[in-house]
C-alpha positions in Angstrom: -16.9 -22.3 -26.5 -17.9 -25.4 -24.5 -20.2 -26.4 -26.1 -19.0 -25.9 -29.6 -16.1 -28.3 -28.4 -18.5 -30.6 -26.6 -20.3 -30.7 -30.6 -16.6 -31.3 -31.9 -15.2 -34.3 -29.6 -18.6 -35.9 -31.1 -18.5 -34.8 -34.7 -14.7 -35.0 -35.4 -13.6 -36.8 -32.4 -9.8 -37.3 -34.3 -9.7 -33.3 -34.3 -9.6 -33.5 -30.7 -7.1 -36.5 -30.1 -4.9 -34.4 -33.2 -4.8 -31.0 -31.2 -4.1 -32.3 -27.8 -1.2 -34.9 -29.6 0.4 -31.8 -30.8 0.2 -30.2 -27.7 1.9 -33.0 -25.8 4.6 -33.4 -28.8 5.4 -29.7 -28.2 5.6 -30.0 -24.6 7.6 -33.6 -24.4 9.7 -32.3 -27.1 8.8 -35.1 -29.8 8.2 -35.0 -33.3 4.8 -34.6 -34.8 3.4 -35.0 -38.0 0.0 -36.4 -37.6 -3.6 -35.3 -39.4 -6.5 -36.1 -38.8 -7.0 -38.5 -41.7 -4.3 -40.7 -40.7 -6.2 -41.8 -37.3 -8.7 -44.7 -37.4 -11.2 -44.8 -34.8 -12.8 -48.0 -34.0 -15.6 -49.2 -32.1 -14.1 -50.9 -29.7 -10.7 -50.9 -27.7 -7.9 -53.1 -29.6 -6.3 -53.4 -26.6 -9.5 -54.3 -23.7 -12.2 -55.1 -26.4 -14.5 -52.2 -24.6 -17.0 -50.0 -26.9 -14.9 -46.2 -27.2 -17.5 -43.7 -26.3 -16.8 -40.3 -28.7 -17.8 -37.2 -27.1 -19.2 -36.6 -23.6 -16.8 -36.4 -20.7 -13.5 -38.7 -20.4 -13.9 -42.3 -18.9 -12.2 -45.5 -19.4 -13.9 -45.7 -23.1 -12.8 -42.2 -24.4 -10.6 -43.0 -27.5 -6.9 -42.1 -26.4 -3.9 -41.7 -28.4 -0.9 -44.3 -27.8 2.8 -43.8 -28.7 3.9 -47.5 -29.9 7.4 -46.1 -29.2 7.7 -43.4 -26.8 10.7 -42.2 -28.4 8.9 -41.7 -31.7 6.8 -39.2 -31.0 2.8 -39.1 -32.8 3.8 -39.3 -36.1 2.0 -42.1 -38.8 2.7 -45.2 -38.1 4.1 -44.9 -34.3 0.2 -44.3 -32.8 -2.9 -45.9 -32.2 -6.0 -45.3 -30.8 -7.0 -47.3 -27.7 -9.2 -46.6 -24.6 -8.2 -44.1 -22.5 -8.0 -46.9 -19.8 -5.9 -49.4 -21.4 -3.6 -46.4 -22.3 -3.0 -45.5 -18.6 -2.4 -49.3 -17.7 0.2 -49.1 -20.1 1.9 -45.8 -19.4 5.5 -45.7 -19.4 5.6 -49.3 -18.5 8.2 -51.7 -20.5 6.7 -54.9 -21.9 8.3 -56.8 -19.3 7.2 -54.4 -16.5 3.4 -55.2 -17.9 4.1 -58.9 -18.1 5.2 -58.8 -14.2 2.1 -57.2 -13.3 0.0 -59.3 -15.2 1.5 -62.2 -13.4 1.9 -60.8 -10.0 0.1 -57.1 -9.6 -3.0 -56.5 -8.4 -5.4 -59.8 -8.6 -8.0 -57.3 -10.1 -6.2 -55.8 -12.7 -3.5 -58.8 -14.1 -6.2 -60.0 -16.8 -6.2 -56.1 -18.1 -2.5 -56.1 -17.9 -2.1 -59.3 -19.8 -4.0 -57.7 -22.6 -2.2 -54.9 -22.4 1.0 -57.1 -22.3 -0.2 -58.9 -25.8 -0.9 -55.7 -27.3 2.2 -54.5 -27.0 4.1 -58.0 -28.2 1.5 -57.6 -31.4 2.7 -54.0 -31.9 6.4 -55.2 -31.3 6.1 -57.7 -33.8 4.1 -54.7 -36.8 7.8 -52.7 -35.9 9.8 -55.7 -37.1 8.1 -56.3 -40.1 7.9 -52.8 -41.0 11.7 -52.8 -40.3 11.4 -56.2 -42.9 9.6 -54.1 -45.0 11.4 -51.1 -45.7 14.3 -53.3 -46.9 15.4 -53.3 -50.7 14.4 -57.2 -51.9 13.8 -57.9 -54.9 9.8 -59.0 -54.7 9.4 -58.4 -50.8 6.7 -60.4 -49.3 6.9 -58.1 -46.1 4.8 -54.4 -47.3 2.0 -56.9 -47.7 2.2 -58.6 -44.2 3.0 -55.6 -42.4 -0.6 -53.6 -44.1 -2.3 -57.1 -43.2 -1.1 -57.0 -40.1 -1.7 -52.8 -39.8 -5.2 -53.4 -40.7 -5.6 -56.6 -38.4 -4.6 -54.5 -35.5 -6.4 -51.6 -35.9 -9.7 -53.8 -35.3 -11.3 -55.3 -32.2 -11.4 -58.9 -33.2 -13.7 -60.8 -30.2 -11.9 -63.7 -30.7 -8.3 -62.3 -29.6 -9.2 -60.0 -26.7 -11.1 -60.7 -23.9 -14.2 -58.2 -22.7 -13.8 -56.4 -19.5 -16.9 -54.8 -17.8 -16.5 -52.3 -15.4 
């Protein structure tokens, strides 16, 4: 059985971050509704610009599944995959409980937590124009900005996050 999961976390890696999401969602008590089809997997960390490492044990670089809102449960939309270490700098935290840390935690970690800090104002900002979105308007320039935007996000892009090596 290990090792047939072992073959799965490297051949469907989104199976794996799918089953353990819906165990949590039943556990936490928060809606679910994801498939597999509706995770993207990049190569690198959006949040930490590291390489994700599929399969093998879990480290920093395991592809782990974030809850944008906490409150919205792993539903389309609300998730998206980061390392599992920028998802553990995050935890719980509030925006402004990252940004203090970033400015005055842990000399070693506050360049980690100001990326983790900008991740969350970009995702912050994808919620308002979904919100922008979803409103009735005649010829509404905001579905088109917030799939640019969706899409943007989902990709490591060198020139917005800094590397960090272990």
């Amino acid at each position: 059985m290990r090792d047939w999961q072992r073959r799965a976390r490297t051949t469907e890696p989104s199976r794996a971050l799918v089953d353990r999401a819906k165990q949590r969602a039943r556990r936490k008590d928060v809606p679910y509704g994801l498939r597999r089809q509706d995770l993207v997997i990049p190569d690198h960390c959006p949040v930490l610009g590291i390489p994700l490492v599929v399969g093998g044990s879990r480290s920093d670089a395991s592809p782990s599944l974030d809850r944008i809102d906490p409150g919205g449960g792993y539903v389309p939309g609300n998730v998206r995959v980061i390392s599992d270490r920028a998802n553990r700098l995050k935890g719980d935290r509030s925006l402004a409980g990252i940004q203090a840390l970033a400015l005055e935690g842990p000399r070693a970690r506050r360049a980690e937590h100001a990326a983790v800090a900008d991740y969350m104002e970009r995702e912050k900002l994808l919620v308002e124009v979904k919100r922008r979105a979803a409103l009735p308007i005649p010829n509404n320039p905001w579905p088109k900005i917030a799939d640019f935007l969706e899409a943007k996000f989902q990709r490591y892009d060198p020139g917005r996050v800094k590397r960090f090596a272990k």
